[in-house]
VOGU-3710 file (C-alpha; in Angstrom, 3 decimals, decimal comma):
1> xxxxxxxxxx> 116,245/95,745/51,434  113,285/97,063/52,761  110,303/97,780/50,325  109,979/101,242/49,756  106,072/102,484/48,571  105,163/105,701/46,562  103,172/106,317/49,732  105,510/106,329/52,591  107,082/109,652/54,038  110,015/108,467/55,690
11> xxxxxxxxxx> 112,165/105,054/55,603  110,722/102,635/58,258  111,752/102,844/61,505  112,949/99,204/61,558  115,234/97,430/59,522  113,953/94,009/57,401  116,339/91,682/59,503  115,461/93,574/63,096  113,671/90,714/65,093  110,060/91,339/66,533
21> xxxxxxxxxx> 110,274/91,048/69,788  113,515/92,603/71,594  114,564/93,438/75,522  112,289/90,321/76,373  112,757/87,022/77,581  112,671/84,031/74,674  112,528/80,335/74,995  115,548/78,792/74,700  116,253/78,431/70,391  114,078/80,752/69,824
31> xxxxxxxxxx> 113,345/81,360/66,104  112,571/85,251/66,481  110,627/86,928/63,466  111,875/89,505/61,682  110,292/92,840/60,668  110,433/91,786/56,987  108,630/88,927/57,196  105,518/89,629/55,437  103,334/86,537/55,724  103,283/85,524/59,280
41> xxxxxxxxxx> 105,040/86,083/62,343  104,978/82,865/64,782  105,583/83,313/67,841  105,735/79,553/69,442  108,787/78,798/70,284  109,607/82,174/70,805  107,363/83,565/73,607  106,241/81,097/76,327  102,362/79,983/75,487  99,373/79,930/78,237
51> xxxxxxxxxx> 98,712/76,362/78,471  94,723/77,340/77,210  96,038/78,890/74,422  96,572/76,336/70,454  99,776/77,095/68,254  97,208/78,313/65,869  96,537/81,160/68,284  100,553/81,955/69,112  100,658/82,815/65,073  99,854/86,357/63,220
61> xxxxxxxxxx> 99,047/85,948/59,797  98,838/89,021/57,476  96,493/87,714/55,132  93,604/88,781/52,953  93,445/92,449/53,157  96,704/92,734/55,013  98,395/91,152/52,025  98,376/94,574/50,346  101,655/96,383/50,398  100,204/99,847/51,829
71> xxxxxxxxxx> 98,183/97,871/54,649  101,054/95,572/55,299  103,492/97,621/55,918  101,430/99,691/57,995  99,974/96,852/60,106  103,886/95,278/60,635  104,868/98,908/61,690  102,124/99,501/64,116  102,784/95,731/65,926  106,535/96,359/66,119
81> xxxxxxxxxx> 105,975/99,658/67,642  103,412/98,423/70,245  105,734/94,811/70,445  108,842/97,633/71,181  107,882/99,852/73,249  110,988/100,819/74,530  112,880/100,738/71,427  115,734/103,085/70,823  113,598/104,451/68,177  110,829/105,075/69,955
91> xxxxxxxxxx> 111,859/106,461/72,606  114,005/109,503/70,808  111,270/110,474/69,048  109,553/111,049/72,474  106,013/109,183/71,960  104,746/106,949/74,521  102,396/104,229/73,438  100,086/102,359/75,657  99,638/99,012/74,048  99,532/95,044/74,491
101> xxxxxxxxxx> 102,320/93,059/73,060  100,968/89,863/73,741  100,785/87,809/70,336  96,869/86,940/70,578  96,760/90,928/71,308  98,571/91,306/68,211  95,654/88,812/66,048  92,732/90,969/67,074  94,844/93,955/66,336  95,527/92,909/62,589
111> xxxxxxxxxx> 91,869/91,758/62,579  90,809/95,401/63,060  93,122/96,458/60,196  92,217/93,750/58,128  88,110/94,521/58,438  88,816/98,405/58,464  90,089/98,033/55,074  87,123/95,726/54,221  85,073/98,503/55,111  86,373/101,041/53,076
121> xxxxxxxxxx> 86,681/98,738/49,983  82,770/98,047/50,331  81,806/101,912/51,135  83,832/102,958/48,404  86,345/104,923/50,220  90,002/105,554/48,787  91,802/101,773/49,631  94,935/103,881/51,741  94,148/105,783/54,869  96,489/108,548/53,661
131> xxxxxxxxxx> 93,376/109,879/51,813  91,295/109,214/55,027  90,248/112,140/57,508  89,472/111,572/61,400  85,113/112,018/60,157  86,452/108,570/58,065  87,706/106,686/61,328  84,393/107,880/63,043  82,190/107,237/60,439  83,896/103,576/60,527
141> xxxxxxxxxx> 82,904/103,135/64,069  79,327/104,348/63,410  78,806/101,973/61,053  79,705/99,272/63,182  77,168/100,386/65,096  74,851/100,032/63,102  76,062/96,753/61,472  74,643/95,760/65,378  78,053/94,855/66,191  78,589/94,663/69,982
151> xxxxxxxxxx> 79,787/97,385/72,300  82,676/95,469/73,610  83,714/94,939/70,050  82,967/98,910/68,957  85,165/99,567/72,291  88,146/96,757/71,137  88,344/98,424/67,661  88,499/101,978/69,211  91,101/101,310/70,810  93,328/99,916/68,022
161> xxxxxxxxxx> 92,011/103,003/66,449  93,316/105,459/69,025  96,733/103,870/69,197  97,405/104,448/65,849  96,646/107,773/66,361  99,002/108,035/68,951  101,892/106,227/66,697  101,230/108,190/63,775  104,402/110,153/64,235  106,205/107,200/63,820
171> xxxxxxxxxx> 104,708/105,660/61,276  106,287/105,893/57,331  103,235/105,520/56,179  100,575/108,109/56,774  97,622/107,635/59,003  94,855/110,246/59,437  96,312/112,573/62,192  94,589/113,285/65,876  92,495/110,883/67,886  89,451/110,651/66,763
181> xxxxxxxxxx> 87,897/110,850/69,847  89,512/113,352/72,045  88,742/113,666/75,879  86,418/109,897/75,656  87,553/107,152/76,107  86,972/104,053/74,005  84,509/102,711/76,570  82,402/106,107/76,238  83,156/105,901/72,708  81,533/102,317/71,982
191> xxxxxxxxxx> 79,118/103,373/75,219  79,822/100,468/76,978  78,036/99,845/80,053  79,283/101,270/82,829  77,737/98,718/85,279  79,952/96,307/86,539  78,261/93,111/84,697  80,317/90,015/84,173  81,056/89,154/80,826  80,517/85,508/81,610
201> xxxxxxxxxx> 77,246/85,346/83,121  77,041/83,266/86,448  75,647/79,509/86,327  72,704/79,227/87,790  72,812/77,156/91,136  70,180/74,857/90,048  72,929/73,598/87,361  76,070/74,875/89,527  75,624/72,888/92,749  74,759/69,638/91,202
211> xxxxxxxxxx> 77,711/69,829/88,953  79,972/70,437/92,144  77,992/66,974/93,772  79,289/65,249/90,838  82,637/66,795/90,659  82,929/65,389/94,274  81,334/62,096/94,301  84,094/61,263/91,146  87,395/62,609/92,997  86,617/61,323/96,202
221> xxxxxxxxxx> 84,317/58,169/95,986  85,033/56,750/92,362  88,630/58,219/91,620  90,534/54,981/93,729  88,755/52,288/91,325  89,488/54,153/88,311  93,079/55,084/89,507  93,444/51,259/90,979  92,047/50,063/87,483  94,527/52,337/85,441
231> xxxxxxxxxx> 97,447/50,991/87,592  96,571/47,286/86,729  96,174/47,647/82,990  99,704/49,187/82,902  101,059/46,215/84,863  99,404/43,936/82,446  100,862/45,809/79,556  104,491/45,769/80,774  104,197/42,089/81,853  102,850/40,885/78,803
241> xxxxxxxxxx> 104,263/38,491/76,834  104,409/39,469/72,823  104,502/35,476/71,826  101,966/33,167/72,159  104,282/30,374/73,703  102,724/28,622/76,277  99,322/30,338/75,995  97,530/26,852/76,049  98,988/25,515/79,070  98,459/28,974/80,686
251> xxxxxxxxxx> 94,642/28,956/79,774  94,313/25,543/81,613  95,778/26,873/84,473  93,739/29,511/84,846  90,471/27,972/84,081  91,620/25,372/86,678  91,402/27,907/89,149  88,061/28,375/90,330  88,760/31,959/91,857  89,345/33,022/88,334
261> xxxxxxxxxx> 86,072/34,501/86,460  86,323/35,460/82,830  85,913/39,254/82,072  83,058/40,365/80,139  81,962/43,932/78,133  80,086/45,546/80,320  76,772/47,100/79,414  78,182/50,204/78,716  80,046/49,226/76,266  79,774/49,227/72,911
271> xxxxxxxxxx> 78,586/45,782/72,774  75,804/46,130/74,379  75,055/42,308/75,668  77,386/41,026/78,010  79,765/39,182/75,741  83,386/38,090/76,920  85,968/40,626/76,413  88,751/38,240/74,887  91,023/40,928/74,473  91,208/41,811/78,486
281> xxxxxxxxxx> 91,609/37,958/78,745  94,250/37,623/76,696  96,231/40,107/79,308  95,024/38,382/82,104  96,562/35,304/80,946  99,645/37,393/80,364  99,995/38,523/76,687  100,061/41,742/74,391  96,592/41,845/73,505  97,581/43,601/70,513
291> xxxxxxxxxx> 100,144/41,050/69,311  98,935/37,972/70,421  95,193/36,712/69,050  94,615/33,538/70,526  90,837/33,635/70,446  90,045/35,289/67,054  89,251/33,084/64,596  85,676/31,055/64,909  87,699/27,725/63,820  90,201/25,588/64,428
301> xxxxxxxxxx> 92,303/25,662/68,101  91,038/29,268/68,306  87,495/27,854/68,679  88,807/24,934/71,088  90,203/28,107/73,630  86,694/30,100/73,284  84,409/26,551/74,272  86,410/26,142/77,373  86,019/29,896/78,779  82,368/29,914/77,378
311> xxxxxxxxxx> 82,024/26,518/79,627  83,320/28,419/82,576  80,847/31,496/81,789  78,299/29,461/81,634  78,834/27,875/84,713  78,720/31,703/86,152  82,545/32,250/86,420  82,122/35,771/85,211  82,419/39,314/85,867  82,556/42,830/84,429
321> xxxxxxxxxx> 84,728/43,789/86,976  87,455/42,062/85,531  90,164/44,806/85,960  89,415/46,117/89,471  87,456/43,955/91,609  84,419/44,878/93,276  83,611/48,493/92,861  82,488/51,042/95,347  78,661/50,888/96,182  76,486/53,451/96,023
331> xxxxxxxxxx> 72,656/53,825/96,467  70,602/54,456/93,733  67,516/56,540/92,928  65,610/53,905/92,892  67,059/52,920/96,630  69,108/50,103/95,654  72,548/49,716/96,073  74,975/48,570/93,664  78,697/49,303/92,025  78,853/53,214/90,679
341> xxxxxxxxxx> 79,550/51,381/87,706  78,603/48,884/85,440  82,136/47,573/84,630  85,681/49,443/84,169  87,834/48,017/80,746  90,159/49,408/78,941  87,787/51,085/76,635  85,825/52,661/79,427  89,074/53,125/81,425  90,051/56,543/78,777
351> xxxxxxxxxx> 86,664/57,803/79,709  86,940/58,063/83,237  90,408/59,328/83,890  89,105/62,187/80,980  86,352/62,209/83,673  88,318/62,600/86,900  90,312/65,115/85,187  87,472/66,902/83,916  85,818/66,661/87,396  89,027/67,890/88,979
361> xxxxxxxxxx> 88,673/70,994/87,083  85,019/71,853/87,983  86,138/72,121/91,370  89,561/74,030/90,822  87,253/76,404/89,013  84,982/76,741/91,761  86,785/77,099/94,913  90,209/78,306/93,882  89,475/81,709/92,437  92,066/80,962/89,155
371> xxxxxxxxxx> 91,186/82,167/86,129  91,010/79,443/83,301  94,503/80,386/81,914  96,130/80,254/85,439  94,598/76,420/86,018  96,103/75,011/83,058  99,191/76,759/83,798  99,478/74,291/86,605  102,228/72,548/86,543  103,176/68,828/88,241
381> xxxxxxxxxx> 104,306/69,273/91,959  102,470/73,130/92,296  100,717/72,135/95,208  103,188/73,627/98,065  102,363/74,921/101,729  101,863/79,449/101,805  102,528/80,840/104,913  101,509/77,873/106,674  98,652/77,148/104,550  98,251/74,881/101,104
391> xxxxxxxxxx> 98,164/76,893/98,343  98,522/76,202/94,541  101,698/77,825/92,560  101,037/79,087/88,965  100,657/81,686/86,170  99,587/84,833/86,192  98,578/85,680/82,515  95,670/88,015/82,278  96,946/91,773/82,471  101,003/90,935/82,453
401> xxxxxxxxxx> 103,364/90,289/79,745  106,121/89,277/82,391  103,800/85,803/83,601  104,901/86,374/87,356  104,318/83,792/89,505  101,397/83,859/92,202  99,976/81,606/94,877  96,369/80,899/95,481  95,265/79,259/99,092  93,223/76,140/98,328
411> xxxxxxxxxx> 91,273/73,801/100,802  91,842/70,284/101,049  89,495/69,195/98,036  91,346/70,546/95,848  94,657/69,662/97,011  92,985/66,073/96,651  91,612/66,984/93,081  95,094/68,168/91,705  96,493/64,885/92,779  93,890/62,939/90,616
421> xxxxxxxxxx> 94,114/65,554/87,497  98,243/64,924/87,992  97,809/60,889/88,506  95,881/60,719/85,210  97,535/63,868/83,495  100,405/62,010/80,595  101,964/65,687/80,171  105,746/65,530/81,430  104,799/68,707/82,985  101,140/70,188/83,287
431> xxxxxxxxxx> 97,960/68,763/85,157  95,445/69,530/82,731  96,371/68,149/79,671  95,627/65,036/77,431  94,912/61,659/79,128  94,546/59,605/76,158  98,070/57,969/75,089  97,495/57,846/71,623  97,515/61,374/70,646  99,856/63,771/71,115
441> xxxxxxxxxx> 99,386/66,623/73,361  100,922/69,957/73,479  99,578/70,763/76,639  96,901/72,866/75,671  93,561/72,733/77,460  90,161/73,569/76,418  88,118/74,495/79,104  84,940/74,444/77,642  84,801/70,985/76,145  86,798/69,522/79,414
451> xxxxxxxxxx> 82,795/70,963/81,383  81,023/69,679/78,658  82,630/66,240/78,629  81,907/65,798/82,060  78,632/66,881/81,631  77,747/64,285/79,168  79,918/61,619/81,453  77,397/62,374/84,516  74,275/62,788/82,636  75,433/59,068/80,858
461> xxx> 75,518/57,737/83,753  72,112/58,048/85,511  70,435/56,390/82,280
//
């Protein structure tokens, strides 16, 4: 039974039980809200999520100010009517609303609503907009203005404002009737620019090019010792032995073989001094390093197994590289040469596959022409030949509530780069996602910690 306020002039529209979104395509399951629901309407689950954008962000809460009947009611009205545009409902009554549907669309909207009525709680105007006049809703925006709040934000809430004046007819509750602004538009309204300026100002080239270098170097030059050093630990790990049977017999062995050199931290580790890394030895001799201890105690037999590898250390059978073997050499600033670096473990090992796929980003980014929602809508296996060209298959998100598919011509660094980002991706299905095991990922990608990650990676590594 729908709630029926003192205010309202006509029954709502929609019916408690009437789901939110209708004539659209759902994920299979789908859990549709319904027009009742007062608290929150989720929408993941429902409507298929950009792969940039958190489950937080896929949710609209009507909260705080919005908790009040009049202004929720009113706000659940306006997002169904902009949600259904083409609604039975709508349609008869013969208004035509121009208006995103999109769910993060629908936060900012019930953001406007939510400090609108903030607004006129502080400047002591009556709490329900059926006492409000258009000079109110104008009055609001000049006081934004004033509050220095930016143009692109005047212009956003202008033109929440100006849809509800066009779905003020179909509203039961009553909203102050006529746009505010007639004959401007919300960009003259908020007098936004009219230059063409980017939004995102442009990296300098000073900071741009050497960030491509880098992006580079690590795809190309370092990416097969990482990849080659990922592939062995996961061969250790399946091979390894979750009993310590035999481990004393297998030690001699191994020492007894002078091509064997015991593995140590390297100096980028957390250790700092080269110590051995007993744990990488214990799956080089074959066990679960996580099971099996056989050199952790300072006493006893434990103590007998760390003298004889110390002997062998200290007869220089040792190496930080002992996961991947020589690494590729590069020339310093200094002019030496030397391995890129210092020693790959397992430890390090998350680092630099969050590194390659980092790095693999910078350059989709720069050469592609994606927007950042289209990237990490890149799915395993997009990579695919365009009228006789590569090209990349994805997303389109921005402007488009139907996600159609697109293609965007690449060169052959980036068809390289997507292969790393997919090699070290552990998604089932997208590229840019989570290559840490131990967490779980939803897929979602954040653009602007994957650039400063790698950043901090680079910049690490010429100390």
């Amino acid at each position: 039974m729908s709630l029926v306020l003192p205010q309202q002039r006509r029954p709502s529209l929609f019916r408690d039980d009437e789901p939110v979104i209708q004539g659209r395509a759902l994920l299979p399951g789908a859990n549709v809200p319904r027009f009742g629901d007062t608290g929150t309407w989720d929408f993941n689950g429902v409507l298929k999520r950009p792969a940039n954008v958190t489950p937080g962000n896929w949710k609209v809460h009507f909260s705080q100010e919005l908790q009040h009947p009049y202004w929720n009611l009113l706000a659940r009205e306006f997002l169904m009517l902009l949600a259904n545009q083409r609604h039975l409902a709508v349609l008869s009554v013969g208004v035509a609303l121009d208006g995103p549907s999109d769910p993060r669309s629908m936060i900012h909207i019930t953001s406007h609503l939510r400090t609108t009525a903030r607004w006129a709680r502080e400047t002591g105007l009556s709490p329900h907009p059926d006492a409000w006049t258009v000079e109110d809703l104008q009055q609001r925006v000049k006081d934004m203005a004033l509050g220095e709040s930016s143009a692109h934000t005047i212009r956003s809430h202008v033109v929440t404002l100006k849809s509800l004046a066009g779905a003020e007819p179909l509203l039961s509750l009553s909203w102050p009737h006529g746009d505010p602004w007639p004959g401007q538009s919300a960009r003259q309204v908020a007098q936004v620019s009219t230059e063409q300026k980017l939004s995102t100002p442009a990296v300098p080239p000073e900071t741009w090019f050497p960030l491509v270098r880098a992006s580079w170097a690590y795809i190309h030059q370092f990416a097969p010792d990482v990849l080659r050093a990922d592939r062995r630990l996961r061969e250790l790990r399946a091979a390894a032995r979750r009993s310590a049977h035999g481990l004393d017999a297998r030690l001699e062995r191994w020492l007894a073989d002078g091509r064997n050199q015991a593995p140590l931290h390297s100096p980028a580790s957390h250790y700092g001094d080269l110590k051995v890394n007993w744990r990488m030895l214990t799956l080089l001799l074959g066990y679960d390093d996580t099971k099996v201890k056989p050199f952790g105690k300072p006493a006893g037999l434990c103590r007998k197994r760390r003298d004889l590898v110390l002997e062998a250390v200290a007869a220089g059978r040792a190496t930080t590289h002992g996961l991947t073997g020589e690494l590729v050499q590069v020339t310093r600033e200094d002019g030496s040469t030397g391995p890129w670096h210092p020693g790959i473990d397992p430890r390090s090992l998350v680092t630099l596959k969050t590194a390659l796929r980092d790095a693999a980003f910078v350059l989709v980014v720069g050469f592609s022409m994606m927007r950042d929602s289209e990237i990490h809508e890149i799915l395993r296996g997009s990579v695919v030949e365009h009228y006789n060209a590569p090209a990349v298959a994805s997303t389109k998100i921005k402007g488009t509530s139907s996600r159609p598919g697109k293609h965007w011509w690449i060169a052959d660094p980036i068809v390289e780069a997507l292969a790393v980002a997919e090699e070290v991706s552990l998604h089932p299905e997208r590229v840019f996602a989570s290559v840490h095991s131990t967490r779980q990922d939803d897929g979602t990608g954040n653009s602007v910690d994957m650039l400063a990650s790698f950043v901090r990676v680079v910049n690490a590594g010429r100390s």
